[in-house]
C-alpha positions as CSV (number, residue, x, y, z in Angstrom):
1,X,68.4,20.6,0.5
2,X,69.1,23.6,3.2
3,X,66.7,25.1,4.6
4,X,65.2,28.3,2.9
5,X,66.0,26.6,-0.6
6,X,63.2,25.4,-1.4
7,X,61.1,28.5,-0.4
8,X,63.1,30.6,-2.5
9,X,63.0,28.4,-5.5
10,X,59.3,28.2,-5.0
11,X,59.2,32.2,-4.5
12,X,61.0,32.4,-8.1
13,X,58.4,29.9,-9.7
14,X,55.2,31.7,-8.3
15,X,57.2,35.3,-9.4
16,X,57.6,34.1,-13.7
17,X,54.1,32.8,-13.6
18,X,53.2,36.0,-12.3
19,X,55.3,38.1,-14.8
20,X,53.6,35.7,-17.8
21,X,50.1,36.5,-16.7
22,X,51.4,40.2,-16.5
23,X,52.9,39.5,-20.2
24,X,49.2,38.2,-21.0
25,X,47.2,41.2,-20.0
26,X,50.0,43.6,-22.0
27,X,49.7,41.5,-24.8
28,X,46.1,41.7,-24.7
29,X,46.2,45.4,-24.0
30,X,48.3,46.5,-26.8
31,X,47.1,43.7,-28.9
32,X,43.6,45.3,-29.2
33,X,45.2,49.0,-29.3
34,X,47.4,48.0,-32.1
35,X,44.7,46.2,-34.1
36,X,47.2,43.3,-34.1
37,X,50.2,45.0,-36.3
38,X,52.2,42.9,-35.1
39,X,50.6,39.7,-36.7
40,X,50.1,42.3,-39.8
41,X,53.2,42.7,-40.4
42,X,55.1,39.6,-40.2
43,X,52.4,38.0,-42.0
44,X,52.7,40.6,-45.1
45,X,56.6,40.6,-44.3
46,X,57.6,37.4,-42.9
47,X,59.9,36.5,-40.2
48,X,62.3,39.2,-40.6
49,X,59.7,42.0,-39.8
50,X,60.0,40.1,-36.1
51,X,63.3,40.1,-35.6
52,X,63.5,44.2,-36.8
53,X,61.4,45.0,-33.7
54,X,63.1,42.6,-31.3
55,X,66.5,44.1,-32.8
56,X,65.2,47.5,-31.8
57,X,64.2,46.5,-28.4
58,X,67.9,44.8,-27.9
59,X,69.5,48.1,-28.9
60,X,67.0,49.3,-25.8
61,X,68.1,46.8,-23.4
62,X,71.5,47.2,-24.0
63,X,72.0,51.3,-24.1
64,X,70.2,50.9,-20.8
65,X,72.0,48.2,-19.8
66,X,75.7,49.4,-20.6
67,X,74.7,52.9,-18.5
68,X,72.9,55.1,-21.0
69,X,70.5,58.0,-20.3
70,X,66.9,56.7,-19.7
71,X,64.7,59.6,-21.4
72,X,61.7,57.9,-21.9
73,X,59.8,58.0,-18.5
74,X,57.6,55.7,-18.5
75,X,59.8,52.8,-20.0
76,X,62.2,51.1,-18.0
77,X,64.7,48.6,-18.3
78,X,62.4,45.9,-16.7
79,X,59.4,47.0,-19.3
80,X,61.8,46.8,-22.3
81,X,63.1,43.6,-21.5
82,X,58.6,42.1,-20.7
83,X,58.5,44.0,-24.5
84,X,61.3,41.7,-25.5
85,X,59.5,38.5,-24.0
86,X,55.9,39.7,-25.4
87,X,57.6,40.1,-29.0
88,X,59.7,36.2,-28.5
89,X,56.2,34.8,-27.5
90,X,54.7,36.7,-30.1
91,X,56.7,35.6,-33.1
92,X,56.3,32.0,-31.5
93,X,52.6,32.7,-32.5
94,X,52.6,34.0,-35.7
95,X,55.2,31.0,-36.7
96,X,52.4,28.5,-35.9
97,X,49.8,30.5,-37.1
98,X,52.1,30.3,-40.8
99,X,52.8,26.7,-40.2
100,X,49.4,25.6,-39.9
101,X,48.4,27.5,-42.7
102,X,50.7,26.0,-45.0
103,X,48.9,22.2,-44.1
């Protein structure tokens, strides 16, 4: 490989486990806020409760992607689209949690 490959390779590896530990604490964070409604509701409502939110989060991603007005200050592009993992990683969870519960 060319020089400077490697490094940057290795630069984008240390940056995603960075943003997953940054997903963590959010998770965490809003977890606890939110008294786990999340979990709540796709348990009482199943999978498609999930996909609702992540739906509303793609509309998000993709006004702001495609140019729209951002009028929510304090949410960004780059925190919609860590929302979108946290809810992907999220739904992962609850899918085990219902598949170990039907053993």
């Amino acid at each position: 490989m060319e020089k400077g490959k490697n490094s940057n390779i290795d630069q984008k590896y240390d940056r995603h486990e960075q943003l997953c530990k940054e997903l963590n604490q959010t998770y965490r964070s809003k977890n606890i806020a939110y008294g786990d409604s999340f979990g709540k509701t796709v348990q009482k409502y199943g999978n498609i409760s999930a996909l609702t939110r992540m739906s509303d989060k793609w509309s998000r991603i993709e006004a702001l992607m495609l140019g729209a007005e951002n009028n929510v200050s304090d949410e960004r592009l780059e925190d919609t689209l860590k929302d979108m993992a946290c809810y992907c990683l999220m739904t992962i969870i609850e899918m085990e949690e219902m598949n170990s519960n039907a053993k």
